[in-house]
C-alpha positions as CSV (number, residue, x, y, z in Angstrom):
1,X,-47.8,17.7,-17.4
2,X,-50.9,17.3,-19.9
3,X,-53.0,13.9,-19.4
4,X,-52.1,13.4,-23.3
5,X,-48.8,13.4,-22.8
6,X,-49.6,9.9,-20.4
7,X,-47.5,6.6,-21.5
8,X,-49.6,4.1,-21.3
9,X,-48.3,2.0,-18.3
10,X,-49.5,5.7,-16.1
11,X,-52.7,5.1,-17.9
12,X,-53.4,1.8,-16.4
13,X,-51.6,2.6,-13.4
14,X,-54.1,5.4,-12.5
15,X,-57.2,3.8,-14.3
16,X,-59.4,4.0,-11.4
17,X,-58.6,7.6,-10.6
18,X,-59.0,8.5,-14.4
19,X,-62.5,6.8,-13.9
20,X,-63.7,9.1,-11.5
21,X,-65.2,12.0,-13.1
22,X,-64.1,14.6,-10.4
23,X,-60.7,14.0,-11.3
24,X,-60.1,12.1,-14.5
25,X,-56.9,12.5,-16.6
26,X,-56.8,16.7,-15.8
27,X,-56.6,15.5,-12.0
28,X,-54.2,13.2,-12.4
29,X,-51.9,15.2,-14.2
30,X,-52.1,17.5,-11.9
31,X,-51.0,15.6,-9.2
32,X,-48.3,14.5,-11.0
33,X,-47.3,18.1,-10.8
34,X,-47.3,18.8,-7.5
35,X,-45.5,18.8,-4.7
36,X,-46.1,18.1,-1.8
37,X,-44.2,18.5,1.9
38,X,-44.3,16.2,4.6
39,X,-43.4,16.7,8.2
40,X,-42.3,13.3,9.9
41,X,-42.1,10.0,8.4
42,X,-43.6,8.0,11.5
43,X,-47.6,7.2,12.4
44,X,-49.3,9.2,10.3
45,X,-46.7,10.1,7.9
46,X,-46.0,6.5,6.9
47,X,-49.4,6.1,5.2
48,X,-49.6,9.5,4.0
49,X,-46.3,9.2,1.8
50,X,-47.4,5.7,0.9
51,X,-50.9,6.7,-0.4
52,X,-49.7,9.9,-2.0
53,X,-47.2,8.1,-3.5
54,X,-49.6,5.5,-5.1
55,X,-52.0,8.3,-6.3
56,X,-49.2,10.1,-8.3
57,X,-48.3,12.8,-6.9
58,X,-45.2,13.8,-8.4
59,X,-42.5,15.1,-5.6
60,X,-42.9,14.2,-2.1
61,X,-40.7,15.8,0.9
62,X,-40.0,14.3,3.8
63,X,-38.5,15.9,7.0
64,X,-37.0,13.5,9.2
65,X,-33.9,12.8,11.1
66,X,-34.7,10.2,13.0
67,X,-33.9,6.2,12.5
68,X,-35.8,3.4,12.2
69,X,-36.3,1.6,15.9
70,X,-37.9,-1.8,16.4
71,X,-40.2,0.1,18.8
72,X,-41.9,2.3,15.1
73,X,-42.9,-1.0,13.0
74,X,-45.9,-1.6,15.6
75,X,-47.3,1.6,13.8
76,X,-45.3,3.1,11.0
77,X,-46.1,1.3,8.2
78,X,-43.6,2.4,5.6
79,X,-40.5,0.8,7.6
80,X,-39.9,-2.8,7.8
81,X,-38.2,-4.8,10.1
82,X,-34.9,-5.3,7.4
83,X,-35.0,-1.5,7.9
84,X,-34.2,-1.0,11.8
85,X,-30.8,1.6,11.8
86,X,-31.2,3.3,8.8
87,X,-32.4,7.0,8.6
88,X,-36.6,7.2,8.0
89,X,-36.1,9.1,4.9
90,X,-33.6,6.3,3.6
91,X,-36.1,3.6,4.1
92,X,-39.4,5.4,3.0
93,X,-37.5,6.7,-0.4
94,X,-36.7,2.5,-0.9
95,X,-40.6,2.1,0.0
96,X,-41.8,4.8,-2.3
97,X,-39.7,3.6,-5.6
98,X,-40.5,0.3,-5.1
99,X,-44.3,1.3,-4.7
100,X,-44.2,4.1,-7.8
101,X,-41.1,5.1,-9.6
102,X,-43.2,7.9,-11.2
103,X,-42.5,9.9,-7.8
104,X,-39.7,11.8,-6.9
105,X,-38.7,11.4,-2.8
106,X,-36.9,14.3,-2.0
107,X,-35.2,13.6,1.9
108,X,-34.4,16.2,3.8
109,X,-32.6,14.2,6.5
110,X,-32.7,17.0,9.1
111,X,-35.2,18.5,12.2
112,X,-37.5,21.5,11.4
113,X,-37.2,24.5,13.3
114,X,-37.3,27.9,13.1
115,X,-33.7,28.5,11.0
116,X,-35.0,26.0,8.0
117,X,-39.1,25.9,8.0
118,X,-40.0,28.5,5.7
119,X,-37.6,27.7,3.2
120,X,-38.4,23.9,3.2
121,X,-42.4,25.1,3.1
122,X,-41.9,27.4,0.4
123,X,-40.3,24.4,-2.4
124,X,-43.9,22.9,-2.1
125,X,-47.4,23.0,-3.2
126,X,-48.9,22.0,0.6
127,X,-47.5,20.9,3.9
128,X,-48.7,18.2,5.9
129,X,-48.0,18.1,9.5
130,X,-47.7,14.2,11.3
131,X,-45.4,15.5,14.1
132,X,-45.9,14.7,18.0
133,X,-45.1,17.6,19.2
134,X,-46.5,20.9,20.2
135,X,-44.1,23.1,19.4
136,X,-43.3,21.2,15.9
137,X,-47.4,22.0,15.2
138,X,-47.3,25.4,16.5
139,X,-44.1,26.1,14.0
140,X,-45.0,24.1,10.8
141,X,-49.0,26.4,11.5
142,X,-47.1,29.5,11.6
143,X,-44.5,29.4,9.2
144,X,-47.2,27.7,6.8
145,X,-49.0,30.7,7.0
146,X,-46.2,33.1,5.9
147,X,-45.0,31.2,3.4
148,X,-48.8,30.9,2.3
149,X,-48.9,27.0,1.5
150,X,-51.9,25.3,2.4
151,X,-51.4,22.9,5.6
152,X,-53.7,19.8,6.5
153,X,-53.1,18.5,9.8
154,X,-53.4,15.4,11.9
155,X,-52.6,14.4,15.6
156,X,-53.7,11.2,17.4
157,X,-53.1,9.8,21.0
158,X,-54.1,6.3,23.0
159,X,-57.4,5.8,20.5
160,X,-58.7,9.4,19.3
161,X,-57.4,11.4,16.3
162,X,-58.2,15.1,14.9
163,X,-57.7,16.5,11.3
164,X,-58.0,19.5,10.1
165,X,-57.1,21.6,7.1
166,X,-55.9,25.9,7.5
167,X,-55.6,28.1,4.5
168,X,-55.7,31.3,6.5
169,X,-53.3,33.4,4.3
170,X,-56.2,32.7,1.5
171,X,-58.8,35.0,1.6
172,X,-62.1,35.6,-0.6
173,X,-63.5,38.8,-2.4
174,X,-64.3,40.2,1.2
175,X,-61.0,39.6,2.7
176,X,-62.3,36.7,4.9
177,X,-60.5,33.8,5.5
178,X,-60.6,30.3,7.3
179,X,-58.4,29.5,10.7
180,X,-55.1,29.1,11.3
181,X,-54.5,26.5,13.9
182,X,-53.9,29.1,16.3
183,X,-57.7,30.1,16.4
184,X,-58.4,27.2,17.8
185,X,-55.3,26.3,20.3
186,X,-53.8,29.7,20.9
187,X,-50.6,28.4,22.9
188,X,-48.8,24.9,23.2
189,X,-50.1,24.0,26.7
190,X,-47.3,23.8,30.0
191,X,-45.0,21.3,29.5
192,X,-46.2,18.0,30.6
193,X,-49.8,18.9,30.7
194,X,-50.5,16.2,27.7
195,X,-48.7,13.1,27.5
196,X,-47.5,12.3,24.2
197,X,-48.1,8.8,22.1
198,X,-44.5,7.5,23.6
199,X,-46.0,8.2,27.3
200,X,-49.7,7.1,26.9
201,X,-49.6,5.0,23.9
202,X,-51.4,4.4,20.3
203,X,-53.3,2.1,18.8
204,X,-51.4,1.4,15.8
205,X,-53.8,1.0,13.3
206,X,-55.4,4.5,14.2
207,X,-52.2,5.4,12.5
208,X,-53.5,4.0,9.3
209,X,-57.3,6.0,10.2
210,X,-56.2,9.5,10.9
211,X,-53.3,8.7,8.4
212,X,-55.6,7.9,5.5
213,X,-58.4,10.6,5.5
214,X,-55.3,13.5,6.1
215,X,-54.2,12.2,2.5
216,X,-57.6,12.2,1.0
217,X,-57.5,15.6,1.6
218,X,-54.3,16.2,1.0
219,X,-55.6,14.8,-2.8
220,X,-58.8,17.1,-2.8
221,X,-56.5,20.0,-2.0
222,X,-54.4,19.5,-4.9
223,X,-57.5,18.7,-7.2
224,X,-59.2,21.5,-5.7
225,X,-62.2,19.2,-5.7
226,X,-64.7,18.3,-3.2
227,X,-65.4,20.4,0.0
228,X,-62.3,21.7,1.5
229,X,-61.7,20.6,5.8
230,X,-61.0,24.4,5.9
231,X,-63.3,25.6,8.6
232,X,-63.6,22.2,10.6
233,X,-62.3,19.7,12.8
234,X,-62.6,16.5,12.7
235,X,-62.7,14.6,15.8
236,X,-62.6,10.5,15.8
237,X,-62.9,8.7,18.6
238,X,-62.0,4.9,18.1
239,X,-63.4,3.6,20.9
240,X,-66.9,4.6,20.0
241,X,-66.3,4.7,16.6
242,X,-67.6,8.2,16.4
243,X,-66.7,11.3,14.3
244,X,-68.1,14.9,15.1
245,X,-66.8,17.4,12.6
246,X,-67.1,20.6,14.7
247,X,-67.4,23.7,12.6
248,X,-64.3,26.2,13.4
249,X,-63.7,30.3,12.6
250,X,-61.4,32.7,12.0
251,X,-60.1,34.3,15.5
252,X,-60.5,37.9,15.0
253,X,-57.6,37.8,18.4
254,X,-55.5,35.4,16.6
255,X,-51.8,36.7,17.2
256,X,-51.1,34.9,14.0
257,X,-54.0,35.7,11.4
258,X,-55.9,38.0,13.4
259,X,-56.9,41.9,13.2
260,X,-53.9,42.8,15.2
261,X,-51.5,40.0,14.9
262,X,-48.5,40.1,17.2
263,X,-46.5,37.3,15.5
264,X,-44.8,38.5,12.7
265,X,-41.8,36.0,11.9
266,X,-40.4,33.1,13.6
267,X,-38.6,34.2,16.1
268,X,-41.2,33.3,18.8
269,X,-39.7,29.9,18.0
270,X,-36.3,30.4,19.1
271,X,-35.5,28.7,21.8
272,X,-38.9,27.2,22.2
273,X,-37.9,23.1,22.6
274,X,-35.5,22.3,20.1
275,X,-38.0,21.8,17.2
276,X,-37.5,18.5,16.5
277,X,-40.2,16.2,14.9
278,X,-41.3,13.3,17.1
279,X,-42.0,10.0,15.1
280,X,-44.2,7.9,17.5
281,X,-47.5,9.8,16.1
């Protein structure tokens, strides 16, 4: 889509983006144009699709099989209370048009695993990870990385939240490249080890925090504006309202992006949990 080709309720619909010169009406017609995947419709995915949805951008995914439970509304943002029982994609595709009928919701009511992740990945521009689970992080990393889509990635628990970006397939003149989220966590730790948000508990609005910057740079991404998270995590704790963005590498031992990579496909995956996305975070 060409910014000329803009009606003119679009225009004053996006006004303020079009006033910003880093992205102006070439920016916003391009995200009208993309497409973006994301993993869980919960915490951080309920204001993730809402504010990607308010910026423009034009076809959002959504993996989630879950329903609405009284227990999400303390948190997930997208869902209302008229809303308990019906599937998450159901109610954030009602959100979503009432909020911006420019964007297409595609639902794909269903769990991500192993059998289904690359071909969901590949249909999109990016992926964008708001699971609660290990093994749903460690999957959505690795088949990201070989269906080489960008992936920007969020987790939170009690009051503390991390984000992160990882292009890893994408790699400069030299042949270097940024980390996978395997360079930094290299396995999914024993079962039990880390309590998840439906054992310890989360602040709701951290939700909203963590939930927020991951679509700013979700936006930049698609832009290609601005300094990309690639190469950092960043760390917020709520508590002290602190962030510490800790610079990260490439893992030369990586068995995913590394020298010698051992980790060729999926099939590490099989049999792993059942690769269903939890909803709490």
């Amino acid at each position: 889509m060409d910014f000329t080709d803009f009606t003119e309720d679009q225009v004053n619909r996006y006004a303020r983006h079009i006033l910003l010169k880093e992205v102006g009406g070439v920016g916003q017609a391009k995200l009208l144009g993309s497409k973006v995947l994301v993993i869980g419709a919960g915490g951080l995915g309920s204001p993730v699709l809402l504010y990607l949805a308010a910026a423009g951008v034009g076809t959002i995914g959504v993996v989630d099989d879950d329903r609405v439970d009284l227990s999400n509304l303390q948190r997930q943002i997208i869902h209302q209370t008229a809303s308990v029982g019906l599937p998450k994609v159901e109610s954030a595709r009602q959100t979503l048009a009432a909020i911006n009928p420019d964007v297409t919701l595609v639902a794909h009511e269903t769990r991500i695993g192993p059998d289904n992740a690359i071909d969901l990945i590949s249909q999109y521009d990016l992926v964008t990870d708001g699971s609660d689970n290990f093994e749903t992080r460690f999957l959505v990393n690795d088949a990201a990385y070989f269906a080489k889509k960008p992936l920007v990635s969020a987790a939170i628990l009690r009051f503390d939240g991390q984000l992160a970006t990882f292009k890893a397939h994408d790699c400069d003149d030299d042949g270097h490249h940024g980390p996978c989220y395997r360079c930094i966590f290299r396995e999914p730790p024993p079962p039990g080890q880390i309590p998840s948000c439906a054992e310890a508990g989360v602040l709701g609005a951290l939700c909203g925090t963590m939930g927020s910057l991951q679509a700013t740079e979700i936006l930049k991404e698609l832009m290609g504006i601005g300094d990309s998270m690639s190469g950092s995590l960043l760390v917020y704790e709520g508590l002290a309202a602190n962030f510490r963005k800790i610079k990260v590498k490439a893992d030369p031992g990586c068995p995913l992006c590394g020298e010698n990579p051992t980790i060729k496909d999926l099939s590490i995956h099989e049999g792993a949990g059942d690769g269903r996305v939890c909803h709490v975070g």
